[in-house]
N, C-alpha and C positions, 0 to 999 in steps of 0.2 A: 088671667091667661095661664093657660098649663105652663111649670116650670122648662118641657122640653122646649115649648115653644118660644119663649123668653131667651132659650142658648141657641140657640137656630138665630134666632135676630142679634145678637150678641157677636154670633158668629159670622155673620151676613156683613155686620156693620165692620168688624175690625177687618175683614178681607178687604172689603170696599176701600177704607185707610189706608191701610196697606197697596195699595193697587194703584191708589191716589198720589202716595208720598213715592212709588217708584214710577209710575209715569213723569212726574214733575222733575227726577230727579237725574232722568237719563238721555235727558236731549240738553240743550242751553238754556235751563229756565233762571239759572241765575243772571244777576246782572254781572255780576263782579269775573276777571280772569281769575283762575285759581292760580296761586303761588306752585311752584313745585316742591315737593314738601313730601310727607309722609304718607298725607291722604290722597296725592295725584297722581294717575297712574303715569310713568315713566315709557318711553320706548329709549334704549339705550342703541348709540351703530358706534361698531366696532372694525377693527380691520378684520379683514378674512371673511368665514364664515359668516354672515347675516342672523344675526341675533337679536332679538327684544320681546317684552314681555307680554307683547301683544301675542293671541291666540293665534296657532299657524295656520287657521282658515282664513283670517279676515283680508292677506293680501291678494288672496284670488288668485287661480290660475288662469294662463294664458287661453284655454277651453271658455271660462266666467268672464273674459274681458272686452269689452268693446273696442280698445285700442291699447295698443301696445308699443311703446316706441318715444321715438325724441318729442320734447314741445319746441313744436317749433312753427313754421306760418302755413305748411301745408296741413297740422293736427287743426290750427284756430280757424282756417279755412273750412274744415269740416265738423267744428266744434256745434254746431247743432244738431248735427248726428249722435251725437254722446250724450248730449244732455240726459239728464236720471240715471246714465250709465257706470260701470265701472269701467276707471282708464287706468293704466300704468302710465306715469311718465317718466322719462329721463333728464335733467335737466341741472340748473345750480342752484342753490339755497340764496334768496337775497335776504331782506332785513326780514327782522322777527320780533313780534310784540314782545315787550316784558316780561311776559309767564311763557315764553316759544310754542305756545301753542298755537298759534297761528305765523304762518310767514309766506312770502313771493318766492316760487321759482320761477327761472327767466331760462332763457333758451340755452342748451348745451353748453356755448361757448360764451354764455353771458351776457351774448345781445339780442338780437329780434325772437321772437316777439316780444307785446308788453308782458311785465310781469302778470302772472296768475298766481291768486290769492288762497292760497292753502291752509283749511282749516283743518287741526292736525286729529287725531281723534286719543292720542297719548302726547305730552310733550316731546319735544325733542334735545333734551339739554348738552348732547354730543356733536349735535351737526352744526358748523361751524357757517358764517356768510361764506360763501365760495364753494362749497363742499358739493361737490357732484355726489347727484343719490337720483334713488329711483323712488317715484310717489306713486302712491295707489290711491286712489278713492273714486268716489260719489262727482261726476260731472255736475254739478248747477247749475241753472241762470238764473240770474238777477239778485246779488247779494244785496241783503238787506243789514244794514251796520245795526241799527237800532234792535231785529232780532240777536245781534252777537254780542249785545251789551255794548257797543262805542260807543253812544251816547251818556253813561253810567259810568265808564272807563276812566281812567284819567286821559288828560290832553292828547298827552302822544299816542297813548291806544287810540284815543278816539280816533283823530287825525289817519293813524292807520288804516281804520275800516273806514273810515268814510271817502278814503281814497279811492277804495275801490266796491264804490256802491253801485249798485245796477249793475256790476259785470259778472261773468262767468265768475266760477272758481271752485276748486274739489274738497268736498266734505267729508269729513269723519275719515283721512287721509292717515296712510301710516307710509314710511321713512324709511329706505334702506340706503347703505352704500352702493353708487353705479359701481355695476362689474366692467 
C-alpha cells in the first residue's frame, strides 16, 4: 500500500476514535453521578445579577421558548404541548441528589403540583432546598432511572430516580435566581 495511503487510514481511524470517545462522553453514558470537583462543570447563583458558567445562549430567550412562567397545574395540564420543548420555569428547589445535579422543583409556593424532576445540565452547589429560581430546559416524557444511572447509583440516588420513573421532567436544565 502507498505510504499516503497508509496516513489517510491512520487518519480516518484516529478521527473515527475521536468522534467515538466525544459522542460517548457528552450525554449520560456513565453510570456513576460525578462528584463536584475540578472536573465538573459548576453553574454558580448569586444575588443580583444572574451569573454562571454556563454559555449565555443556552438559557434561551423568551422568542426560543415554548413556555415561560410559573409550574404550576395549569403548565402540567398543558405539559404535552411542551414535550421535546424548551420551558422556562419558576418555582422552588426541593431535594437534590448527592452530586445536585439532579433535583424536584415544586410549585411557587411549594405546593401543587407534584414535584418535576430536573436534570441539571451544570451542578447547582448554590441553590439551597427552598430557594426560588427559574429553570430552563428540554421538556421530556417518560424518565427512564436506569438511563440516569439509578440503578448503578448508591441507594438513596437510586431511590431518587426511581421515584420518579415514567414521569415528565426537564433535561439538560440550567438554574437561575427568580426575579
Amino acid at each position: 500500500m502507498p505510504v499516503q495511503g497508509t496516513h489517510r487510514t491512520r487518519r480516518l481511524v484516529a478521527a473515527s476514535a475521536l468522534a467515538l470517545a466525544v459522542a460517548t462522553t457528552a450525554g449520560c453514558a456513565g453510570t456513576e453521578e460525578p462528584e463536584p470537583g475540578a472536573d465538573t462543570p459548576v453553574q454558580e447563583v448569586t444575588t443580583g445579577a444572574p451569573q454562571s458558567t454556563a454559555p449565555a445562549s443556552t438559557a434561551g430567550t423568551a422568542a426560543e421558548l415554548a413556555y415561560d412562567g410559573p409550574y404550576d397545574e395549569e403548565f402540567v395540564a398543558e405539559l404535552p404541548d411542551y414535550a421535546g420543548r424548551q420551558v422556562r420555569l419558576t418555582g422552588t428547589v426541593g431535594d437534590f441528589v448527592r452530586s445536585r445535579s439532579a433535583y424536584v422543583l415544586t410549585g411557587p409556593g411549594g405546593g401543587d403540583p407534584a414535584p418535576l424532576l430536573v436534570s441539571a445540565r451544570y451542578t447547582a452547589p448554590d441553590v439551597a432546598e427552598g430557594t426560588a429560581v427559574q429553570v430552563t430546559g428540554t421538556l421530556r416524557e417518560d424518565f427512564d432511572p436506569l438511563a440516569a444511572g439509578g440503578a448503578a447509583g448508591d441507594d438513596e440516588e437510586a431511590g431518587f430516580y426511581e421515584e420518579h420513573a415514567g414521569e415528565a421532567y426537564l433535561d439538560e436544565a440550567t438554574v437561575d435566581p427568580a426575579s
